[in-house]
VOGU-3710 file (C-alpha; in Angstrom, 3 decimals, decimal comma):
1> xxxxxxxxxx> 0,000/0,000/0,000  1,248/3,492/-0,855  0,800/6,787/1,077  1,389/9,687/-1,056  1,836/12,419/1,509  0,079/15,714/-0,719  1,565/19,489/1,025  -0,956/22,360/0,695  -0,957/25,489/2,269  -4,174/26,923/2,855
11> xxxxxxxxxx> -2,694/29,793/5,075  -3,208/32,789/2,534  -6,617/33,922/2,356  -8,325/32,865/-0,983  -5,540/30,311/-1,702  -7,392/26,857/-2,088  -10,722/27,711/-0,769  -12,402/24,844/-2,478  -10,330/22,487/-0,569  -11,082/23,913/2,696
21> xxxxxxxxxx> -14,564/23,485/2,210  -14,936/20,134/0,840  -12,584/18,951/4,120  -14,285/21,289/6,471  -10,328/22,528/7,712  -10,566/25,093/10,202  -7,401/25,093/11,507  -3,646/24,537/10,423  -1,813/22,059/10,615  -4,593/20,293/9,644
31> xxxxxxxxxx> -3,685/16,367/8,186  -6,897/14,755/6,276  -6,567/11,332/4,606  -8,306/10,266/1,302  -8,993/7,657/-0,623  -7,380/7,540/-3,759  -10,108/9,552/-5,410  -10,430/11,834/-2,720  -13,303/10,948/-0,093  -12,205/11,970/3,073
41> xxxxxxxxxx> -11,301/8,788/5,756  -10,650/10,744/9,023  -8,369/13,555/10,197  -5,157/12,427/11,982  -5,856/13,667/15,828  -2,402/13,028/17,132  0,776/14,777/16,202  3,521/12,783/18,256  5,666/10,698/15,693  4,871/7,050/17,364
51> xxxxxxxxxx> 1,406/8,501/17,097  1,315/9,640/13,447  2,990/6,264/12,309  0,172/3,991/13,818  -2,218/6,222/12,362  -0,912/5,842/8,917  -0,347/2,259/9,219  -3,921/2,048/10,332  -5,363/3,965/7,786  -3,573/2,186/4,842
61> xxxxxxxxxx> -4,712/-1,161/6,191  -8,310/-0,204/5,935  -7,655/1,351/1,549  -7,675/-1,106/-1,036  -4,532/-0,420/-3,032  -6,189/1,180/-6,755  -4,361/-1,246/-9,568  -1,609/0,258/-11,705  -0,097/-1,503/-14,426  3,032/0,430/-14,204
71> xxxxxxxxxx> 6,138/-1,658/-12,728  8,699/0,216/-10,586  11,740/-0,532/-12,560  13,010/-3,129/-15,413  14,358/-5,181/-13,463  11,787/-5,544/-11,173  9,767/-6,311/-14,310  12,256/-9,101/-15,679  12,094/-10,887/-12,511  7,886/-10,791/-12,544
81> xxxxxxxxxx> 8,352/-11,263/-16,623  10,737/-14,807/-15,761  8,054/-16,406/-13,322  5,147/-15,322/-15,542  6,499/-15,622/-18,831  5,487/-11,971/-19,803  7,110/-9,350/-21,948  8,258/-6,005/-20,848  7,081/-2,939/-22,640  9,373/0,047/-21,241
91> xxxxxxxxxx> 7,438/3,277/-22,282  10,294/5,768/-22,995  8,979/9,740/-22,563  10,835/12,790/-23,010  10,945/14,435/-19,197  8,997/17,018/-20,288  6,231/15,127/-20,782  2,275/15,322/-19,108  2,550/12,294/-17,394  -0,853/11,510/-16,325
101> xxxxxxxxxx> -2,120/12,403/-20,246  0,234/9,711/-21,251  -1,144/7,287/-18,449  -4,991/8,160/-19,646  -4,033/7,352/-23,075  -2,448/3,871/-22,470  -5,573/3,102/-19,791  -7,996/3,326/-22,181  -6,025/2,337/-25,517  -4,317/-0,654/-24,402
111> xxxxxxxxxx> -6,836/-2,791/-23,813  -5,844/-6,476/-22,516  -1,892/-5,516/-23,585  -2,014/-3,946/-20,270  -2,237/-7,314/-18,459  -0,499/-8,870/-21,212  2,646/-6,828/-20,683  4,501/-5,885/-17,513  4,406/-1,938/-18,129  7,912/0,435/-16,949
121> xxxxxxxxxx> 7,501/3,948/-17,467  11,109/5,776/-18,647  11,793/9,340/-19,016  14,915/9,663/-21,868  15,697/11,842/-24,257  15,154/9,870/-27,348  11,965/10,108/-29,680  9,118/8,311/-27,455  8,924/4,721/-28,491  8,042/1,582/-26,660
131> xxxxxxxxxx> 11,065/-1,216/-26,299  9,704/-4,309/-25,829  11,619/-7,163/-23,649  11,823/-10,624/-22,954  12,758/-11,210/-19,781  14,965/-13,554/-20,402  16,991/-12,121/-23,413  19,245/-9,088/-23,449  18,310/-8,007/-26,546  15,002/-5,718/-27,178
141> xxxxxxxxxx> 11,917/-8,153/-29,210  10,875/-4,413/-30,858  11,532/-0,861/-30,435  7,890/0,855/-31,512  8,338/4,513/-32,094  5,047/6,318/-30,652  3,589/9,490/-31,572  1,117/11,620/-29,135  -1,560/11,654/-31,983  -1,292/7,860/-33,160
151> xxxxxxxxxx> -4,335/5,653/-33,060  -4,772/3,020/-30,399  -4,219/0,048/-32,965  -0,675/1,333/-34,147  0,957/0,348/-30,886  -1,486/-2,584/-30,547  -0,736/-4,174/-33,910  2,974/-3,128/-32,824  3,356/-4,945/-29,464  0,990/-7,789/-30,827
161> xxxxxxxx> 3,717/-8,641/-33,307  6,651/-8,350/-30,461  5,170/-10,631/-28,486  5,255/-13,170/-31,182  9,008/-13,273/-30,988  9,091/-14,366/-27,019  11,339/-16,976/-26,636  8,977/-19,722/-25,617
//
């Protein structure tokens, strides 16, 4: 389970008004958790460290982790890719790039590649492209150059074909 701890300061009058009513703060330091689509779960009530880590511990037990299909690293993703005999796609992105439009995209192109393949997400400074892996070769199956504006079955038809070259 993640926590992603999210700063805002509320202490300038007119700055993030919105928030302060949908949480109801009315004082500062005020620490609210969420779900991961923002429903409120309770306000922390103690501030004393020993405190503050139960609390967190307690409320991540109680939130269902939301599914990603992004893998930490590629390495991580070999050795999940070597037990379950899946491919790696490593999404390369220039740095500069809107991250969660990119993640939108893939969720609702993708279809059942997103199972299919163990996703990595890697910023570089190359043309965006998508290498495909087998986990147990050093050598790339594919590398499938992606444009923002390309339709969904480009990089379908693309990573359907790189599969087909998985060592068995």
């Amino acid at each position: 389970m993640r926590i992603i701890p999210i700063y805002v300061d509320c202490t300038k009058k007119g700055d993030n008004s919105d928030l302060l009513t949908k949480y109801g703060v009315r004082g500062y330091p005020t620490v609210i958790y969420t779900d991961a689509d923002g429903a409120p779960l309770r306000e922390m009530q103690n501030r004393d460290a020993p405190a503050i880590v139960k609390d967190i511990e307690t409320v991540a037990g109680k939130v269902a982790p939301r599914p990603t299909f992004w893998q930490p690293s590629v390495a991580f993703a070999r050795e999940i890719g070597k037990k379950g005999k899946k491919p790696i796609a490593v999404y390369v992105v220039d740095p500069k790039s809107d991250l969660a439009k990119i993640h939108a995209k893939l969720t609702k192109d993708l279809g059942d590649r997103k199972t299919k393949f163990l996703w990595v997400l890697e910023s570089g400074k190359e043309a965006p492209a998508v290498i495909v892996l087998d986990p147990k070769a050093d050598e790339p199956l594919a590398r499938i150059p992606v444009k923002e504006d390309d339709k969904a079955d480009v990089l379908n038809k693309a990573l359907d074909e790189a599969a087909k070259l998985m060592k068995k």
